[in-house]
C-alpha positions as CSV (number, residue, x, y, z in Angstrom):
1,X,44.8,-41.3,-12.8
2,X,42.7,-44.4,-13.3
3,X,39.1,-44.3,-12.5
4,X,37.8,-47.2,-10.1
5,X,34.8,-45.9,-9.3
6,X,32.7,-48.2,-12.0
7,X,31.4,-51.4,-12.2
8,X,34.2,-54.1,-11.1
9,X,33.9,-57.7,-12.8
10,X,35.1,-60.4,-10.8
11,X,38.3,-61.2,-12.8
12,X,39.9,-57.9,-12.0
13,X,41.8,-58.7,-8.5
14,X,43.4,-55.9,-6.9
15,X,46.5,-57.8,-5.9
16,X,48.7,-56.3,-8.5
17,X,52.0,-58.9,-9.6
18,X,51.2,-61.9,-11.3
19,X,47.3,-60.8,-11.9
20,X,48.2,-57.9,-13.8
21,X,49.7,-60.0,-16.4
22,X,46.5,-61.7,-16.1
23,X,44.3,-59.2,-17.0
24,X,46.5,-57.6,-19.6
25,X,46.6,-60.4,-21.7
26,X,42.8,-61.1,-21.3
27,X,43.0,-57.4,-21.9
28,X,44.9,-57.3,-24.8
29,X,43.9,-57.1,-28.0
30,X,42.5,-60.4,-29.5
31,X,42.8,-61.9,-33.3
32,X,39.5,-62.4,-35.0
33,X,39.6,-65.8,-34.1
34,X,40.6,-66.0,-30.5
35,X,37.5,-63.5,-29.8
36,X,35.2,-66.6,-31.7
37,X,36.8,-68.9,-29.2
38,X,36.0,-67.2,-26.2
39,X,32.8,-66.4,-27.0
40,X,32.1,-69.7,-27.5
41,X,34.1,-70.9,-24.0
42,X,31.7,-68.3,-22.4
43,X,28.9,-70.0,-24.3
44,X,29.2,-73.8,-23.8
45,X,30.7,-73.1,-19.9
46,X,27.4,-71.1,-19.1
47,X,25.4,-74.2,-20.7
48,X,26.9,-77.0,-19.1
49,X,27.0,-75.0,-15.6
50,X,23.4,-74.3,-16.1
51,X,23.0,-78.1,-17.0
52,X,25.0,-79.7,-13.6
53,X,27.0,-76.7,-12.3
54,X,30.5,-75.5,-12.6
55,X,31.9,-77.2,-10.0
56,X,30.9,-80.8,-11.8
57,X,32.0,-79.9,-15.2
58,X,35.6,-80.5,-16.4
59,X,37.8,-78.3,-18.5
60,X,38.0,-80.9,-21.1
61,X,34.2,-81.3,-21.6
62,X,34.3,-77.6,-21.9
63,X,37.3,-77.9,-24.5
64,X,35.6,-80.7,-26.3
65,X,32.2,-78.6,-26.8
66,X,33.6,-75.6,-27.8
67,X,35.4,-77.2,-30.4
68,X,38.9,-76.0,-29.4
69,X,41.9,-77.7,-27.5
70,X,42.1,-77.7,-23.1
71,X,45.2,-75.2,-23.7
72,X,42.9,-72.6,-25.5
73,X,40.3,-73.0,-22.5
74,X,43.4,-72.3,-19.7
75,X,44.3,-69.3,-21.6
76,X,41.6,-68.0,-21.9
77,X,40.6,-68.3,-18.0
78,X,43.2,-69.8,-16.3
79,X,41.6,-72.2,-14.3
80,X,37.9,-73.3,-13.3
81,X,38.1,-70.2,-11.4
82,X,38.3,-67.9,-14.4
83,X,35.9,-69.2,-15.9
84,X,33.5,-68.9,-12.9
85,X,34.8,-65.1,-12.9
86,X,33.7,-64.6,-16.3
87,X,30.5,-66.4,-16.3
88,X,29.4,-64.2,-13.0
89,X,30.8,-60.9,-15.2
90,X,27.2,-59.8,-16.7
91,X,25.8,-60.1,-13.4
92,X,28.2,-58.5,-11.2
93,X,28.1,-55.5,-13.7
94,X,24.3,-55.1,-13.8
95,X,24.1,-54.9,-10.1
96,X,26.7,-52.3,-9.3
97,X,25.2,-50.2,-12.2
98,X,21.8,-50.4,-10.5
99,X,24.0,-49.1,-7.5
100,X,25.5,-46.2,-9.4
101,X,22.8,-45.1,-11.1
102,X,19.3,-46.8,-10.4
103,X,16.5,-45.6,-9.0
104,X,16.0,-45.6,-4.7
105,X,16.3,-47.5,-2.7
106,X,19.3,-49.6,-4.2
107,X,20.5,-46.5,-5.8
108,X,21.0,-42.7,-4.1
109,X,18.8,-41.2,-2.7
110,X,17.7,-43.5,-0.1
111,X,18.5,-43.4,4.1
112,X,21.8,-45.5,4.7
113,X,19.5,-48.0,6.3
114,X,17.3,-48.5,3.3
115,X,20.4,-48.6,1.2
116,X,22.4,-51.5,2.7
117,X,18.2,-53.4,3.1
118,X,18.2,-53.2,-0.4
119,X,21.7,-54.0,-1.2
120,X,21.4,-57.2,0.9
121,X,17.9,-57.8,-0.5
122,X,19.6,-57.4,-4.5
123,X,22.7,-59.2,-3.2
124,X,21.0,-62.2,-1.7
125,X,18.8,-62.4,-5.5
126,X,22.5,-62.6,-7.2
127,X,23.7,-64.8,-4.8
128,X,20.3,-67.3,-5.3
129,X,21.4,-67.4,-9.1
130,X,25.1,-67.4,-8.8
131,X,26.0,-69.6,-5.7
132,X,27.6,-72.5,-7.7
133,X,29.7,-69.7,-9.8
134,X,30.7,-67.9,-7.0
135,X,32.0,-71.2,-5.0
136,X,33.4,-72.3,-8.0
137,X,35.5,-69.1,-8.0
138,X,36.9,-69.8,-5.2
139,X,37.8,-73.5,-5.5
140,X,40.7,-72.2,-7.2
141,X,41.9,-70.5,-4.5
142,X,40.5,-70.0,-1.2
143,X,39.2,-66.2,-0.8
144,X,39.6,-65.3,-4.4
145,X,36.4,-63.7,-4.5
146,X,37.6,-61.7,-1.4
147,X,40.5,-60.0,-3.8
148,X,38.2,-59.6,-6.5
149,X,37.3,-56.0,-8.3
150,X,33.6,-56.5,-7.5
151,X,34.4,-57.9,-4.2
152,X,36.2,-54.3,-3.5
153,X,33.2,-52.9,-5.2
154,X,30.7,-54.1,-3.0
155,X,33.0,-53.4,0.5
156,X,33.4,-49.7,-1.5
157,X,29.4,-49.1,-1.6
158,X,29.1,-50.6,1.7
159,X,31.6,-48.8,3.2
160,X,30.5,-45.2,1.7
161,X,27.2,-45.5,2.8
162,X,27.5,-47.1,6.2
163,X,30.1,-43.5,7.0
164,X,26.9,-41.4,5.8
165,X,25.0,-42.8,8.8
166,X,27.6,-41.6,11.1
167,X,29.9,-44.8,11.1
168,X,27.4,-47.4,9.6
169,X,24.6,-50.2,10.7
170,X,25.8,-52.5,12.8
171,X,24.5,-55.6,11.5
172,X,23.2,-56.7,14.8
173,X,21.1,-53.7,14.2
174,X,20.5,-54.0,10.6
175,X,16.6,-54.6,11.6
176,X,16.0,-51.9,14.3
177,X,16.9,-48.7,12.4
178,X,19.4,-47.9,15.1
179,X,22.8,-46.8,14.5
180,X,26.3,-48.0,15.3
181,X,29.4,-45.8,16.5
182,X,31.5,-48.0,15.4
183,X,33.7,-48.1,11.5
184,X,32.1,-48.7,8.8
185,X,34.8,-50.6,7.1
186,X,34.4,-53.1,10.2
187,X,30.4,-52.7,9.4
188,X,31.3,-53.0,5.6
189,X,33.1,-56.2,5.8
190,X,30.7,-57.8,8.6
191,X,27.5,-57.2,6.0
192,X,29.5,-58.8,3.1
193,X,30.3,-61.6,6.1
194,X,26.7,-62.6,6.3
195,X,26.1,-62.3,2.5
196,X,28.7,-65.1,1.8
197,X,28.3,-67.8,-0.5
198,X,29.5,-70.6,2.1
């Protein structure tokens, strides 16, 4: 059996069918070449979205840069929303491994409380660099993110340690130090709620 307990990127959906193709041919092996491309897609789409954002750039100017044809760029990614996904990879993965194995409070060894503070304190700093990726990713389709592997990361953390406090922080609480009865999958997903790009 699989283990899913690591760092998720963002192009990993957990929607099984036509995404599983997805990410076996992105998995797959690549020619010599093809890894040159998309190295250099990664490359020229994280300099023009530094220069105007994702959102503004077209896949042709990213073609164009790179050097390559608009079909190598769509696969490759897919869509604007691939490339978004990849772009917020490095990120995504440096967070969730200061989750699974950094120092308190972010990783264990913390109170639940001081735990979800400091994951919503790390996650707003990710957000503040990444907002125009992550909205970007889901221009291509509307809660993409929501269905992503770091998106099930993030509920996962959430989730484990709000049930350590006894059924989670409300979030209405999140400030008080008081507890909530209530699930902490509902406490999981309301935490992610208010940490939303939109």
């Amino acid at each position: 059996m699989a283990d899913d307990s690591g760092p998720k990127s963002g192009s990993q959906r957990g929607n099984g069918g036509a995404d599983v193709a997805v990410r076996r041919r992105r998995d797959a092996p690549r020619r010599r070449d093809a890894r040159a491309n998309l190295a250099r897609l990664v490359e020229v789409a994280r300099d023009l979205a530094g220069e105007r954002g994702l959102i503004e750039v077209s896949v042709d100017e990213i073609a164009a840069r790179a050097g390559v044809g608009k079909g190598t760029v769509y696969r490759a990614f897919g869509d604007k929303a691939g490339i978004a996904a990849a772009l917020l990879d490095d990120d995504e993965r440096l967070l969730q491994e200061a989750i699974l194995a950094g120092p308190p409070p972010l990783g264990h060894g913390a109170a639940p409380l001081e735990r979800v503070r400091a994951f919503a304190r790390a996650y707003t700093e990710f957000l503040d660099r990444n907002v125009d990726l992550l909205l970007a990713a889901d221009r291509g389709a509307p809660a993409a993110r929501h269905r992503s592997g770091a998106y099930a990361f993030w509920l996962a953390h959430l989730r484990g340690v709000l049930a350590a406090d006894g059924g989670g922080v409300h979030p209405a609480d999140a400030g008080t130090g008081t507890g909530h009865d209530g699930d902490a999958e509902g406490a999981a997903h309301a935490v992610l709620a208010l940490l939303d790009p939109e």
